[in-house]
C-alpha positions as CSV (number, residue, x, y, z in Angstrom):
1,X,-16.8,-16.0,-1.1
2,X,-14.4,-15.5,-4.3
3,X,-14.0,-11.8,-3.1
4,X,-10.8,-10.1,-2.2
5,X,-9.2,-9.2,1.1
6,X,-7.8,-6.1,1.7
7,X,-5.0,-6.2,4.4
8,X,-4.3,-2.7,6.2
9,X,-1.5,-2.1,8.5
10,X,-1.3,0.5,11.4
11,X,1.1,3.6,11.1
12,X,2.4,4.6,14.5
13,X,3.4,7.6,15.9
14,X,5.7,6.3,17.7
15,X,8.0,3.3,18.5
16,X,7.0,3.1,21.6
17,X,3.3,3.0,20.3
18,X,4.2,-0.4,18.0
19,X,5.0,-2.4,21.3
20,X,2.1,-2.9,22.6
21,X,-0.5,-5.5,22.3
22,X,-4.1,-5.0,21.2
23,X,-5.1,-5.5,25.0
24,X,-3.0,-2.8,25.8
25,X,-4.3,-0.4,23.0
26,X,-7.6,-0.5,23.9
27,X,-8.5,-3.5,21.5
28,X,-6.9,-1.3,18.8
29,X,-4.9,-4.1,16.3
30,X,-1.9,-3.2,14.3
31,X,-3.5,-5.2,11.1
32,X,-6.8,-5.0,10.1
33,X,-8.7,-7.2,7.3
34,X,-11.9,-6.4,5.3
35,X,-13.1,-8.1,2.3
36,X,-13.3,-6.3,-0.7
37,X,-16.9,-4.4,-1.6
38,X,-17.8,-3.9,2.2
39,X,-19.4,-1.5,3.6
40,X,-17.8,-0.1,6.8
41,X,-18.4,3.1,9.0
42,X,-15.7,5.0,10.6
43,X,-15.7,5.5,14.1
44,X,-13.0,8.0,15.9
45,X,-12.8,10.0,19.0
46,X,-12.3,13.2,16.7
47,X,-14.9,14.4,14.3
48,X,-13.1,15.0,11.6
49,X,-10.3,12.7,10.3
50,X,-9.6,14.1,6.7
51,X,-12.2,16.6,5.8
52,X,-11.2,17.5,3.0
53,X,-12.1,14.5,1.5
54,X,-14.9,13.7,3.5
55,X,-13.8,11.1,6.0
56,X,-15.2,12.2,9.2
57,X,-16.4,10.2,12.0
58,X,-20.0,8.4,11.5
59,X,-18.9,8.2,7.5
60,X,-19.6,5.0,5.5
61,X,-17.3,3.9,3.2
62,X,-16.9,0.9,0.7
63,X,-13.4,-0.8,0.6
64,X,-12.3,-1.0,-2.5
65,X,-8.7,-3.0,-3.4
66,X,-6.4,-0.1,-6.1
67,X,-4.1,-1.6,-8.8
């Protein structure tokens, strides 16, 4: 597709939380991929994830790679 692929890694809150599997984490996956100029659109069991800069749940985003 000559696009890149952005590569984002899971920040735990805990060590415990880094042992398990995804089947175990209710299909949750420590690494996630997207390719570069996707659209994607947040899902989360809380409304608001960062309102102040208007990530909230339902919200579409474009992923963009940063220098």
């Amino acid at each position: 597709m000559g696009k890149s692929i952005a590569r984002l890694k899971a920040t735990h809150n805990c060590a415990k939380a880094s042992k398990f599997d995804s089947t175990e984490a209710g299909d949750l996956h420590a690494e996630l991929y997207l390719v570069c100029g996707t659209e994607v659109m947040l899902l989360s069991s809380s409304s608001n994830l960062w309102a102040d800069v208007s990530i909230h749940n339902d919200a579409k985003v474009k992923v963009v790679m940063r220098k």
